[in-house]
N, C-alpha and C positions, 0 to 999 in steps of 0.2 A: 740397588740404588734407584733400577724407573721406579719400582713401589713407594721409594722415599718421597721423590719426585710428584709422584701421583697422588699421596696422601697430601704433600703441601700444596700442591694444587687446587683439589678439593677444598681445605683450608681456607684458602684463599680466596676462593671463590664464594661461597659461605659468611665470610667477613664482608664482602663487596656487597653482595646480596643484600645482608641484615643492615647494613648501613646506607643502601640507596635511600630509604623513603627520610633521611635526615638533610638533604640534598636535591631529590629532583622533583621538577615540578608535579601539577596534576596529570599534566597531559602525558609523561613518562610512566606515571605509574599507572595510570591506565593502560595505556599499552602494553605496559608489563603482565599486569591483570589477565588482559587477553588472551596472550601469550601465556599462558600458565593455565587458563582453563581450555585453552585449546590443546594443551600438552596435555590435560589430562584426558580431552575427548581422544587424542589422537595416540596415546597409549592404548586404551580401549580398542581401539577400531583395530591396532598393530595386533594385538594381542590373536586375535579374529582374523582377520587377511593374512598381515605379514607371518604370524606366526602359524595359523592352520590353515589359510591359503582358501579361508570363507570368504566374497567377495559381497560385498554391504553395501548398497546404495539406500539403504534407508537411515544412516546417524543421525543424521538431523533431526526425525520424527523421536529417538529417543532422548534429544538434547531439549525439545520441547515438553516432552514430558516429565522432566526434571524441572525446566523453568516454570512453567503452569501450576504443575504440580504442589510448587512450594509455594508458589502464589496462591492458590486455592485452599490450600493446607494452614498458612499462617495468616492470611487477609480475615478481616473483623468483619466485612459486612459493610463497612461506613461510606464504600464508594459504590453502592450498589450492585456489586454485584456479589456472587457465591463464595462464602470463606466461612471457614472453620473455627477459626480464632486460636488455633493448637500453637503451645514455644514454636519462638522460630528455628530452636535446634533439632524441639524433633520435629516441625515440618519439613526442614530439610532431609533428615535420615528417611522419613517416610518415603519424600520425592526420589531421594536416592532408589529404595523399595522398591517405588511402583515404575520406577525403569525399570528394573531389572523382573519386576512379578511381569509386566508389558513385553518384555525380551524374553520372558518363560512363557508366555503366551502363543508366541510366535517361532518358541523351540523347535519344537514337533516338526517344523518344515523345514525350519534351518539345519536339523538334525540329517534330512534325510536330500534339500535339494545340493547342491556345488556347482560353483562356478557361475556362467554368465544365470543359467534358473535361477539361483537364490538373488542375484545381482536383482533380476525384473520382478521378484514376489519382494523383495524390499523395497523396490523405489515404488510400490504400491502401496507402502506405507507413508510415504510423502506425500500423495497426494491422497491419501487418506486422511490424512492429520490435516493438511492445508483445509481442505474442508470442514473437518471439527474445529481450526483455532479462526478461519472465518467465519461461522455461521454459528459455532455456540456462546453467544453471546453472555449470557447470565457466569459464565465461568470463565472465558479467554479473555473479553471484553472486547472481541471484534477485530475491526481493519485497527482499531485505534489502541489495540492491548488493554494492557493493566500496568498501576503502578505495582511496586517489590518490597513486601513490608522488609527495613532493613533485620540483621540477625540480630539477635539478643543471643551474648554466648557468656555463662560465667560474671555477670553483672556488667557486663562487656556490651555497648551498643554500637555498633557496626552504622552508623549516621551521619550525618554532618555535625555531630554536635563534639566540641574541640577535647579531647585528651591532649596533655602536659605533659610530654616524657625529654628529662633533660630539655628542660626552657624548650622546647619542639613542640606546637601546638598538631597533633593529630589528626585529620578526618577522617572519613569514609574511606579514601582510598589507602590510606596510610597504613589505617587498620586491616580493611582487606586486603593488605597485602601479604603482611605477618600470616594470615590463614590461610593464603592461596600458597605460598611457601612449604605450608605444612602439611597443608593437601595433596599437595604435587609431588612431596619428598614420600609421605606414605603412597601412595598409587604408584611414584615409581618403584621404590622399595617392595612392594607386593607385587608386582608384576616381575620386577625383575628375579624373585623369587619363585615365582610360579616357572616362569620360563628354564631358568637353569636349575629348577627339579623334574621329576619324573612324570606332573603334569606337560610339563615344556616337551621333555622327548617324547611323548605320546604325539603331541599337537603338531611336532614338526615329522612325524613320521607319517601323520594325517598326510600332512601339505604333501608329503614329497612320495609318498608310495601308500597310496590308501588302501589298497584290495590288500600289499603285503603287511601293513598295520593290525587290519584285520585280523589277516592270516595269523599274527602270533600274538592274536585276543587283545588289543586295543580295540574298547567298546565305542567305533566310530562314531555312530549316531550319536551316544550317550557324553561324548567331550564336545563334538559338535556342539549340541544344544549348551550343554551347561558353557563353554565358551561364548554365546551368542547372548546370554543371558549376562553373563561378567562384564563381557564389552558394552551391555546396555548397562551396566549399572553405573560403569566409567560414564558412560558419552551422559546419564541421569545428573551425576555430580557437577558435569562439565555445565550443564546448564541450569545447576543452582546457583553456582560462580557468576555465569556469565548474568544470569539475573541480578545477582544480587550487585554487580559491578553497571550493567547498565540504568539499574533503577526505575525500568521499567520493559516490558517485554511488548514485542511485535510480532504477529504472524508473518510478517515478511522476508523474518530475518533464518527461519527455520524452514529455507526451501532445500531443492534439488541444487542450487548454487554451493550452499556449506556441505552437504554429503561430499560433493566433489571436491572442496577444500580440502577436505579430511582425507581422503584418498592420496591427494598430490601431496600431503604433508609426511605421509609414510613413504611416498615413494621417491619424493627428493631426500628426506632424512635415512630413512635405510630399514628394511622391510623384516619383522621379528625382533628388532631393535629397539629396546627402551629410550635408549639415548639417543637414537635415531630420530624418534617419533617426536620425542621433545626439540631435537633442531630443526625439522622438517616445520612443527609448529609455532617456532619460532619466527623461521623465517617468512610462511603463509600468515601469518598471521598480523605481524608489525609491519610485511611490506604497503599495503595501503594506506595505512595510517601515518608512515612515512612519508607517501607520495602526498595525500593531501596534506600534512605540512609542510613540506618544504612544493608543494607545487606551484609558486610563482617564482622561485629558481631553478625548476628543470624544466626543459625543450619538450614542446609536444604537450605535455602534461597540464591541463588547466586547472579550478573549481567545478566542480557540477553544475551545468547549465549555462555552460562562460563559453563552449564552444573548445573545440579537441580533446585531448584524452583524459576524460576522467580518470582520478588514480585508481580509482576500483576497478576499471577497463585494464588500464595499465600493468596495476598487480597481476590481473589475470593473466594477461600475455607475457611478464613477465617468470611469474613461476609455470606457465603453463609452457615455454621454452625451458627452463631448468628440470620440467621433468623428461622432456623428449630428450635435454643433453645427460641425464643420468639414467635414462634407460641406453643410449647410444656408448656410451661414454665413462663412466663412472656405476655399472652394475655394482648393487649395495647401497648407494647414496652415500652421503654426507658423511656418516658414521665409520667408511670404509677408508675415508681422506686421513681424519684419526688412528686407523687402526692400521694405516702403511707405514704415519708417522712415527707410531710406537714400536711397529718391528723395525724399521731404517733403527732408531734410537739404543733398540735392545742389539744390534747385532755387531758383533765386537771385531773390529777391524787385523789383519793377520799383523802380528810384529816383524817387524823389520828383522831382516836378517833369517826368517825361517821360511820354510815351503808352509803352503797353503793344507797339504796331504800328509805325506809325513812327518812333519813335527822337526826334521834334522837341519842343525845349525848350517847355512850355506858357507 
């Protein structure tokens, strides 16, 4: 019966989904947008931390080289600076690539450092990158970025320019939204694949007993690295998305700030957890964008530059309290709130009139 239960759930949810962009404004599907490439950086990152207990302070540097990437790969030339002119479908699988060939690069130490070491040889890559997306201009395009040629998919143009479905005039985000949907359902679907097969127990026997991993030939370096490289090839995708949804990229935006977003989104959602990673990024990710719209009906909370709490200040203090109360409080995260609910649910109450131990009629 939960299985029945579960399957229309799902259902349900899936109808709700495919049906938002007939119904809510710009400003919701963007947010949604977000929220959904943030769930895929933050599968990545779970896959790596939560799951083999690799600790990452550099996602960000890989979520830039996703966004760049496919800017450099599908741009014409026409705004001055460095582009390819290649489809914008395969610029993006490229950009996907060269996260992950970037994240193969940097295997070899990810392979062999853990814990807070690999933590401080990644965040070397943030401010490695911050360097190259300021100062190489002919290719980032500076403090000022670059625009994001939109996707050409299947005669399909990802733009402002209007698709017709059912009298529903279409744009940009409408469209990206359909894709981000289906991005987010393959990335979860392969991870959560990965994880409850033989890769997965490998990875979490990494996390939790490395020397005895070893001991009975789990090639520790050798998941290490190639984990490190998968997670870069998620956190590469996440920032073709988020490219292609903000429409233009900024070195600002791919600091030591979002690595730590990405962190807090695994560890309020629930740490090895698919479904974790995606509520964790859900909720880090729409809470400031929440704040600044509704921030001249909440306390404290102002516009930027108006004087008290900016909502991006705000968000941070907020989720950065929701992770001290689920490390205090809720070990597992978010995911675990769920998973009490469904054993409460599955577990079948004694019948009246019988003992709880032997079965006999009182």
């Amino acid at each position: 019966m939960s299985d029945i239960r579960r399957i229309c759930a799902w259902a349900a949810s899936a109808v709700v989904l495919l049906a938002l962009p007939f119904y809510l404004d710009r400003f919701w599907l963007q947010a949604g947008l977000f929220a959904m490439a943030a769930a895929i950086g933050a599968i990545g990152i779970n896959l790596l931390t939560g799951a083999t207990g690799q600790l990452s302070m550099g996602h960000a540097f890989f979520l830039a080289i996703g966004a760049y990437g496919y800017c450099v790969l599908a741009g014409d030339g026409g705004d001055g600076l460095t582009g390819l002119g290649l489809p914008t479908w395969l610029a993006a699988a490229l950009a996907v690539a060269l996260a992950g060939l970037t994240g193969g690069l940097f295997s070899p130490i990810a392979g062999r450092l853990r814990g807070a070491y690999l933590g401080i040889a990644t965040l070397a890559l943030i401010f490695i990158g911050q360097h190259v997306l300021f100062n190489a201009h002919d290719l980032t395009g500076g403090s000022n970025g670059r625009d994001v040629p939109p996707l050409n998919l299947f005669g399909l143009t990802f733009d402002e320019s209007e698709t017709v479905v059912a009298a529903v005039p279409f744009g940009s985000a409408e469209k990206l939204w359909y894709a981000g949907l289906a991005l987010l359902l393959v990335c979860g679907l392969f991870a959560r694949g990965v994880l409850r097969g033989r890769p997965g127990r490998a990875m979490n026997a990494i996390r939790d007993h490395r020397v005895a991993a070893g001991v009975i030939g789990v090639p520790v370096a050798r998941y290490r690295a190639g984990v490190f490289v998968l997670s870069s090839m998620y956190a590469g995708l996440a920032g073709v998305l988020l490219a292609l949804v903000f429409q233009r990229t900024v070195p600002d935006y791919f600091g030591v700030t979002l690595s730590l977003e990405y962190l807090a989104m695994i560890v309020i959602g629930g740490l090895g957890s698919v479904s974790g990673a995606v509520a964790g990024a859900a909720l880090v990710s729409l809470l400031p964008q929440l704040l600044t719209r509704y921030s001249d009906t909440l306390p404290l909370v102002s516009a930027p530059g108006t004087g008290g709490i900016s909502p991006g200040e705000a968000s941070r203090y907020l989720y950065g309290a929701a992770v001290v109360a689920v490390v205090l409080f809720l070990p597992g995260g978010l995911v675990r709130l769920t998973a009490r609910h469904r054993k409460a649910t599955q577990a079948t109450p004694a019948t009246p009139g019988t003992t709880g131990t032997s079965g006999e009629t009182a």
